[in-house]
C-alpha positions, 0 to 999 in steps of 0.5 A: 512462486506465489506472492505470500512466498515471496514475501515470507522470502523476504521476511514479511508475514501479512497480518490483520490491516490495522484497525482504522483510526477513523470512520473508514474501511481499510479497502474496496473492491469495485468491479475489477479494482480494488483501492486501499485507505491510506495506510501509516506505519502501524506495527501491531497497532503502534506507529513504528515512526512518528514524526518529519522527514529532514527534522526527526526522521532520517531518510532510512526511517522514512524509507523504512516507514514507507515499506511498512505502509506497503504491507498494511496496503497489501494486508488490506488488498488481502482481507477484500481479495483473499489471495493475492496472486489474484492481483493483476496490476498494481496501478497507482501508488500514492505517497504522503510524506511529512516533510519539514522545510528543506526536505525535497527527496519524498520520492526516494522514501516512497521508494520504500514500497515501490520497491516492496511491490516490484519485488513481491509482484515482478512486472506486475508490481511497476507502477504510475506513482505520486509522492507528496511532502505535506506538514502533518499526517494523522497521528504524527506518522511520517508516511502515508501510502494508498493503492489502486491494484486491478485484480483478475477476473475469475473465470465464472464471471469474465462474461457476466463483466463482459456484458456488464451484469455482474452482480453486486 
């Protein structure tokens, strides 16, 4: 089954990134790697959370918030990749929480696209992963979560990579 099946299985249709709030691009491939820009929880270009874990936000929302940020990442892996069953490996993931003093359980609401990923991508979806509590996030968003994802070399260029002239 391909990815996008997958995900349409679990009730998730990709759309457009959201739109930066800042002077950024949502994604960048170089070479055989592509990284996203942080990605918040925008649903059609409002935050669907806003605010701190352990003080507004419980950790189902946060949970929640965090999958959401995983879908943007892939809407942004998308518009640079085109198909995302030309993902390869989804290397590291990068979580932000907006915690409150006391709040200590940032890796169970990264978890919340963890687990997106490894469903979406079986195997390939496993991944080396950090997550951080800081005090604030752009916006007032709860979560922040980036990728670095490897992509499959087409067939056309695995020589070209090979000697090291593929061109830009």
């Amino acid at each position: 089954m391909k990815v996008e099946e997958k995900l349409a299985a679990m009730g998730i249709e990709l759309k457009e990134p959201p739109k930066p709030v800042a002077a950024y691009v949502p994604a960048v491939q170089w070479g055989l790697l592509v990284f996203t820009s942080g990605q918040i929880p925008l649903v059609d270009g409002k935050l669907r959370y806003v605010g701190r874990l352990g003080a507004e936000l419980t950790l189902e929302q946060g949970y929640d918030a965090a999958r959401i940020c995983a879908i943007n990442c892939l809407a942004a892996l998308k518009s640079v990749i085109e198909d995302l069953d030309n993902v390869k490996k989804i290397i590291k993931v990068t979580g932000f929480v907006a915690s409150a003093p006391g709040f200590r359980d940032q890796p169970k609401v990264i978890n919340g696209a963890s687990e997106l990923l490894g469903e979406a991508f079986g195997p390939a979806g496993a991944h080396a992963r950090s997550a951080v509590g800081v005090a604030e996030l752009p916006l007032g968003a709860p979560v922040e979560v980036e990728m670095v994802v490897a992509v499959k070399c087409p067939p056309a260029h695995q020589l070209l990579y090979a000697i090291g002239e593929l061109p830009s």
